[in-house]
N, CA, C and O atoms as CSV, one atom per row, in Angstrom:
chain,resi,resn,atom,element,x,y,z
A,1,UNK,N,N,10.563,-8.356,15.500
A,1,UNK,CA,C,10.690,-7.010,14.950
A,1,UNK,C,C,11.578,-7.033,13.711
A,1,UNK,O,O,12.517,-7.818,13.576
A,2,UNK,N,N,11.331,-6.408,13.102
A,2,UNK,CA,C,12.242,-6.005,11.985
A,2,UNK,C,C,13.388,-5.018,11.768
A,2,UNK,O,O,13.318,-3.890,12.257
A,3,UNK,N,N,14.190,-5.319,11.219
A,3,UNK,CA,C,15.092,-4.553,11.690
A,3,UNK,C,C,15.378,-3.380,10.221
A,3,UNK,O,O,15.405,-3.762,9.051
A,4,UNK,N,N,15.548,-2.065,10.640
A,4,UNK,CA,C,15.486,-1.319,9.251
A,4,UNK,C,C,17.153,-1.301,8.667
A,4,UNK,O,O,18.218,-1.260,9.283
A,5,UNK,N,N,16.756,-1.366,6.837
A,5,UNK,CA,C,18.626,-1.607,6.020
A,5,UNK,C,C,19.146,0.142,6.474
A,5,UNK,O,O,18.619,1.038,5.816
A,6,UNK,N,N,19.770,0.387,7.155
A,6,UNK,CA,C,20.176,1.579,6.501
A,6,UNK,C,C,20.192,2.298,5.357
A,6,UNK,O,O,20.499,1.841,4.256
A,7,UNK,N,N,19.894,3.329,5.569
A,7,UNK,CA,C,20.367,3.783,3.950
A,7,UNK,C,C,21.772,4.589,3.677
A,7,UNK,O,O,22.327,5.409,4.409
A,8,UNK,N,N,22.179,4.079,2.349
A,8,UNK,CA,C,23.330,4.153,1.658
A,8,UNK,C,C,23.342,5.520,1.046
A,8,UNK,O,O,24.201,5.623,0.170
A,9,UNK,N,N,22.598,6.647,1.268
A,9,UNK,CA,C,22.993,7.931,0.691
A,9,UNK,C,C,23.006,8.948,2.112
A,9,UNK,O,O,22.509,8.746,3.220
A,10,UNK,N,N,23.753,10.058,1.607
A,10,UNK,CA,C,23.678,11.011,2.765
A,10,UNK,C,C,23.074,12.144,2.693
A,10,UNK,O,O,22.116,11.853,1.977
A,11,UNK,N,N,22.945,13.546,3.012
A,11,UNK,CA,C,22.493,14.717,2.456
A,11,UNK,C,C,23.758,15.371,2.024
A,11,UNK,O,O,24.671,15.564,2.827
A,12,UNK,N,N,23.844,15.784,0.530
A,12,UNK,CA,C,25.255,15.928,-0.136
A,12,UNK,C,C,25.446,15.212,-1.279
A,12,UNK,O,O,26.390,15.441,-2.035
A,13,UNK,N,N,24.562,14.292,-1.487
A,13,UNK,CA,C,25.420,12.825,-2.258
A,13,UNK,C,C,24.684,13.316,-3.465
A,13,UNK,O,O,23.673,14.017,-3.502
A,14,UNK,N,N,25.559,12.692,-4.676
A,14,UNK,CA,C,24.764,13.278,-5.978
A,14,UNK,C,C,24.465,11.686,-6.867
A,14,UNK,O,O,25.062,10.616,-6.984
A,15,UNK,N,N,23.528,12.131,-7.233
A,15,UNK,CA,C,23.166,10.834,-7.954
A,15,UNK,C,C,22.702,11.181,-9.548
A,15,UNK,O,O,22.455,12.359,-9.809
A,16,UNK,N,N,22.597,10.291,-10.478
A,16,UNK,CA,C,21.804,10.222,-12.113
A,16,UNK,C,C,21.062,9.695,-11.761
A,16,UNK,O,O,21.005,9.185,-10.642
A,17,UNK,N,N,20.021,9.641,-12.861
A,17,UNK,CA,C,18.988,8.679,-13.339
A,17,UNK,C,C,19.446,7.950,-14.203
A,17,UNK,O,O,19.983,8.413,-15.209
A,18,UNK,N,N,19.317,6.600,-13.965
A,18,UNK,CA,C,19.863,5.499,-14.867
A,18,UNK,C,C,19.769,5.902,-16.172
A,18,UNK,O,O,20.840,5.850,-16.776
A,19,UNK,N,N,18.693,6.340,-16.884
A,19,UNK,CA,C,18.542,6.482,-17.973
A,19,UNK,C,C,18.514,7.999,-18.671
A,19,UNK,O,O,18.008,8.354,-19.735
A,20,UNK,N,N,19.072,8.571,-17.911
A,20,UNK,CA,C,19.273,10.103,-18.335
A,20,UNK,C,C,19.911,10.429,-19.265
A,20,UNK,O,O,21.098,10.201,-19.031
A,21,UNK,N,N,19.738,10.908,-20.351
A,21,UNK,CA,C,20.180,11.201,-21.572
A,21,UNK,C,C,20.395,13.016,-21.464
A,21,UNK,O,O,20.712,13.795,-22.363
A,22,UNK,N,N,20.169,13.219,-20.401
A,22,UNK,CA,C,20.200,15.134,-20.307
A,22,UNK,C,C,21.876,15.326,-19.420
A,22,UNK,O,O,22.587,16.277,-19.742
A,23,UNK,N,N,22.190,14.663,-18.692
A,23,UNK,CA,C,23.084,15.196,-18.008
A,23,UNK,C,C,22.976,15.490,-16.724
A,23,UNK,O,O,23.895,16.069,-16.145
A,24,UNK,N,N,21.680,15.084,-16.011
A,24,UNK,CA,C,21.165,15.982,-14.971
A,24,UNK,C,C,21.651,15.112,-13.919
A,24,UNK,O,O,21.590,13.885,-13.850
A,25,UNK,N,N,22.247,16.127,-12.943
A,25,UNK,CA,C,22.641,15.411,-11.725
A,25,UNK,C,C,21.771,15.898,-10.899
A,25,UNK,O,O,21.238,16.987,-11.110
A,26,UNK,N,N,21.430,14.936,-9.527
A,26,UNK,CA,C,20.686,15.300,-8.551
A,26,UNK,C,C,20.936,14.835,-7.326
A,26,UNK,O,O,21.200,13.686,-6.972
A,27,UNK,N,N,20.766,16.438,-6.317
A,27,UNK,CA,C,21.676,16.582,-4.812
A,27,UNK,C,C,20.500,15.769,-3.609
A,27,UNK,O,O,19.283,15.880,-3.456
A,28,UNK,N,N,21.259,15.178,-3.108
A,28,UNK,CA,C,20.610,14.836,-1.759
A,28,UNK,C,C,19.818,15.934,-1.102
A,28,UNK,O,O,20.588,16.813,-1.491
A,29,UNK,N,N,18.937,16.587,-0.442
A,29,UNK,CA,C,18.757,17.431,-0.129
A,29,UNK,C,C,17.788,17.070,1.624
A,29,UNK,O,O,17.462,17.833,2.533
A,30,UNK,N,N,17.703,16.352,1.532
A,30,UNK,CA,C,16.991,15.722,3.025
A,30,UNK,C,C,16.997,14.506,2.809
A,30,UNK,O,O,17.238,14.104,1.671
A,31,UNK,N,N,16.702,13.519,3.975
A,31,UNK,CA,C,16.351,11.867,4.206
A,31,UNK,C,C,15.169,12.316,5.473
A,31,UNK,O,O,15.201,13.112,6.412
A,32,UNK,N,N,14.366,11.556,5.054
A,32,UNK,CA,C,13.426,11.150,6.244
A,32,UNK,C,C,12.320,10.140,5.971
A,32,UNK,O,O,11.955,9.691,4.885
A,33,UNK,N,N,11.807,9.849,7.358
A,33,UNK,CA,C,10.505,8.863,7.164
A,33,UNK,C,C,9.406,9.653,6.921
A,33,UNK,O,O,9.025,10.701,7.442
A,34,UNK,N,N,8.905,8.875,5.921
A,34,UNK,CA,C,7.220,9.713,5.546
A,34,UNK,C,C,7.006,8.840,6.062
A,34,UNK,O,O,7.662,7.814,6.240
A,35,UNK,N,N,5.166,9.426,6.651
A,35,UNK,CA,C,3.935,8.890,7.593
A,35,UNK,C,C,4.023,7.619,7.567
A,35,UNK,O,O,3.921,6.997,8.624
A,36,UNK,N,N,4.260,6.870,6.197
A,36,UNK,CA,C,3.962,5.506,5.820
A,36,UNK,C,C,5.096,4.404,6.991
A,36,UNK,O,O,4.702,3.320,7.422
A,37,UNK,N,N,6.081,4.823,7.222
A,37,UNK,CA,C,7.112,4.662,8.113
A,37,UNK,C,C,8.523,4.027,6.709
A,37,UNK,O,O,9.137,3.022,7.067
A,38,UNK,N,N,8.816,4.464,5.664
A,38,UNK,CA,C,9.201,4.198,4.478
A,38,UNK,C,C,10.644,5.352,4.619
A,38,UNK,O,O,10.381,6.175,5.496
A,39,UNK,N,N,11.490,5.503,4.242
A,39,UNK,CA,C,12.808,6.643,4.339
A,39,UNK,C,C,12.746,6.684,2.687
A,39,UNK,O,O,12.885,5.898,1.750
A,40,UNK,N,N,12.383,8.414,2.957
A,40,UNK,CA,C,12.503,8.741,1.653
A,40,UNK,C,C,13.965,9.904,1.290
A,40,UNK,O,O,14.794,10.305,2.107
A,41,UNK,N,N,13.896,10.167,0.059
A,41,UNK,CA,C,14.848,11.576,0.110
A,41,UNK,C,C,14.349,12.528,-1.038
A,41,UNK,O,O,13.864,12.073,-2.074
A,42,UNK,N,N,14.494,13.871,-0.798
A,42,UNK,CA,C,14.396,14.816,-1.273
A,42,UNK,C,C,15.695,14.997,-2.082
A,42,UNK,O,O,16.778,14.840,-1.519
A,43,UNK,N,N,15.606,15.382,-3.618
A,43,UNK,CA,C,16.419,15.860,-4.609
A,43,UNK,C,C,16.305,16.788,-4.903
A,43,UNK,O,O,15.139,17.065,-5.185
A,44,UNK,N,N,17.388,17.985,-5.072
A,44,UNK,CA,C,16.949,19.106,-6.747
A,44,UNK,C,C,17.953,18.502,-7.625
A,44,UNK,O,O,18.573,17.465,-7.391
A,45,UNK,N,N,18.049,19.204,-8.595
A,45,UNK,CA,C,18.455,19.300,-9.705
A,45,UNK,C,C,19.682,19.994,-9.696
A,45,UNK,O,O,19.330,21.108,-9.308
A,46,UNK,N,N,20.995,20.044,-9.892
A,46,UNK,CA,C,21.628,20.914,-9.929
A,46,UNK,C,C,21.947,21.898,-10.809
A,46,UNK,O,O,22.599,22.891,-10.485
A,47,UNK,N,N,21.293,21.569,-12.526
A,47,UNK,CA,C,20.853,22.690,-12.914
A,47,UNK,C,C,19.973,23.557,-12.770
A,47,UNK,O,O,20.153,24.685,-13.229
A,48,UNK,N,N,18.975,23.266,-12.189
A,48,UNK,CA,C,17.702,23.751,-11.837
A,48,UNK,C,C,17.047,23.864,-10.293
A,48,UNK,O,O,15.837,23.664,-10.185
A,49,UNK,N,N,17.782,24.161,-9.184
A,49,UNK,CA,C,17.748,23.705,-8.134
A,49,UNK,C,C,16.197,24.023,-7.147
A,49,UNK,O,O,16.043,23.763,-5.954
A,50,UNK,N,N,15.108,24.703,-8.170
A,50,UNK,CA,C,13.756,24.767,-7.836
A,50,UNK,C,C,13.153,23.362,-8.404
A,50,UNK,O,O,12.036,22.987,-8.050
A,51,UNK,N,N,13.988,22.582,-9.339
A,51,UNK,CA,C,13.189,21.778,-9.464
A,51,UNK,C,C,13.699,19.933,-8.487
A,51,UNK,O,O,14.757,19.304,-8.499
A,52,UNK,N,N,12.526,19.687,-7.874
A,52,UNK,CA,C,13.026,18.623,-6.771
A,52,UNK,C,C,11.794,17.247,-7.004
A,52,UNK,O,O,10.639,17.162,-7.420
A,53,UNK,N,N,12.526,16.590,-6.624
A,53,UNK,CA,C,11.876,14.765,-6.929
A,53,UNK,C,C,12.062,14.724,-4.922
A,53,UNK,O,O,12.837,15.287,-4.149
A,54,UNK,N,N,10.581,13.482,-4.686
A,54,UNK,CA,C,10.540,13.005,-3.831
A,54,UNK,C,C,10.923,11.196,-4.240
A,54,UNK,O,O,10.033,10.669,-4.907
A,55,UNK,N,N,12.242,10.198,-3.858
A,55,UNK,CA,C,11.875,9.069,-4.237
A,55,UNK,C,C,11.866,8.402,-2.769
A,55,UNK,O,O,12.074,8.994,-1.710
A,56,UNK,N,N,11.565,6.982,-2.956
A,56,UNK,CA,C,11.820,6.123,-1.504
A,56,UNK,C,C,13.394,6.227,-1.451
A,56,UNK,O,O,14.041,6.818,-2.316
A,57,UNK,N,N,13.825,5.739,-0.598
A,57,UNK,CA,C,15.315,5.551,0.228
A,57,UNK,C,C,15.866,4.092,-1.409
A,57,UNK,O,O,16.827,4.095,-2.179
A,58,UNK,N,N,14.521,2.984,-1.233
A,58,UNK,CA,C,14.672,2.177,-2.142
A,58,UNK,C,C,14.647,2.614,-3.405
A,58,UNK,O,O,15.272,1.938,-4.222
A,59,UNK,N,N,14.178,3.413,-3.714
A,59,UNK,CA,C,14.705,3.325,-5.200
A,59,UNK,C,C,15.673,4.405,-5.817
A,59,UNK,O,O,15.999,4.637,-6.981
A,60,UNK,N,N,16.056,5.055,-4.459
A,60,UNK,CA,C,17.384,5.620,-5.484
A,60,UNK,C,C,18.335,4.743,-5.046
A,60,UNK,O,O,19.400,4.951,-5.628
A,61,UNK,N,N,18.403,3.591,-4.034
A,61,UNK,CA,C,19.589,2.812,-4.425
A,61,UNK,C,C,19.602,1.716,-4.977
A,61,UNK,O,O,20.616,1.031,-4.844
A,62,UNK,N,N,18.709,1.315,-5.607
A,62,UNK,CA,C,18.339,0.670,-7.154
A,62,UNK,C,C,19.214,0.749,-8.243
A,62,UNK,O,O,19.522,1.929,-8.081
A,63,UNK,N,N,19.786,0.440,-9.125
A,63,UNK,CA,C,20.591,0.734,-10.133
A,63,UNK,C,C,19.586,0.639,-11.326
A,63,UNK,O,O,19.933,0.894,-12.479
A,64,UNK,N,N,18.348,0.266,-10.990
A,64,UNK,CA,C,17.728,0.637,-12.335
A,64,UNK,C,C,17.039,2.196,-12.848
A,64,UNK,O,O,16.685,2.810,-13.854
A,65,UNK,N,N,17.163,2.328,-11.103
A,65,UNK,CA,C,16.539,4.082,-10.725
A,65,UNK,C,C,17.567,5.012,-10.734
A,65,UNK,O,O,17.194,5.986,-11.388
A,66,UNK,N,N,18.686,5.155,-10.308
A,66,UNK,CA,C,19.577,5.451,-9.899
A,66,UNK,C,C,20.920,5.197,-9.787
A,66,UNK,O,O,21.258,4.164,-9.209
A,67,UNK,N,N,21.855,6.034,-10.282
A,67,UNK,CA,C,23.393,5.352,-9.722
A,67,UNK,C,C,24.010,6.721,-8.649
A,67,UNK,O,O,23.494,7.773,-8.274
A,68,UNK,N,N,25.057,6.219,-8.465
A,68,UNK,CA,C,25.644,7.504,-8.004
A,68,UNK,C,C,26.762,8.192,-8.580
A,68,UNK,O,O,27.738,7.588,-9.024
A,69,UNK,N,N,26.634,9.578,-8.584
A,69,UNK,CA,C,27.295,10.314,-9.940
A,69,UNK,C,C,28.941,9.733,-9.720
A,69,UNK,O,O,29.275,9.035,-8.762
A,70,UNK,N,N,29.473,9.990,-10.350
A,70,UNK,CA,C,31.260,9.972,-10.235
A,70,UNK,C,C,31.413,10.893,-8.999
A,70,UNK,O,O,30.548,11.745,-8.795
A,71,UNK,N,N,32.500,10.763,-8.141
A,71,UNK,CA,C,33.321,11.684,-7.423
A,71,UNK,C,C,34.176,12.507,-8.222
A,71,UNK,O,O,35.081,12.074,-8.934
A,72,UNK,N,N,33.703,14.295,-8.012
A,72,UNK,CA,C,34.267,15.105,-8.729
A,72,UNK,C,C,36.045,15.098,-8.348
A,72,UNK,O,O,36.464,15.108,-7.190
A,73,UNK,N,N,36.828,15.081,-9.432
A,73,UNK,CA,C,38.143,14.881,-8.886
A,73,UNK,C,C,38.675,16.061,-8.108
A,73,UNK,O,O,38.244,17.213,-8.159
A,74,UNK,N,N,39.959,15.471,-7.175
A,74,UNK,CA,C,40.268,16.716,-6.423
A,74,UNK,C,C,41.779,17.278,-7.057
A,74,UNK,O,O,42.811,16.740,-7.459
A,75,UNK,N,N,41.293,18.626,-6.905
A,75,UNK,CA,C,42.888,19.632,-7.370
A,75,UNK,C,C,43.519,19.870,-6.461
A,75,UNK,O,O,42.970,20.547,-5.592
A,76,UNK,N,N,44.655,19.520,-6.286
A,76,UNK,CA,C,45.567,19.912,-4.834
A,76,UNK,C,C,46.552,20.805,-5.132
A,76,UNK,O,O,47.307,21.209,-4.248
């Protein structure tokens, strides 16, 4: 049997597109297995939060697809 990698994002987590020249960050918004038996995740946009990407689990933790945004700093 094979054993499945976990995946490294959560629902919450914000990520870029490697090559984004707009600024656009994008929210975790679900994880699950499609039919194929593959873990995908659901994104919006956080400027635009009607607009949403389906990718695999694999390629948003790709660094050619994806990084993960900075941690917004905290004010105490």
């Amino acid at each position: 049997m094979f054993k499945r990698k976990s995946l490294e994002a959560q629902v919450g987590d914000v990520f870029v597109k490697t090559h984004d020249t707009k600024g656009n960050f994008w929210v975790v918004e679900k994880l699950f297995e499609h039919v194929d038996g593959i873990m995908h995740a659901r994104l919006f946009n956080q400027k635009q939060p009607k607009t949403m990407i389906t990718v695999s689990a694999s390629t948003l933790t790709d660094a050619d697809f994806f990084q993960r945004a900075p941690a917004a700093p905290h004010h105490d």
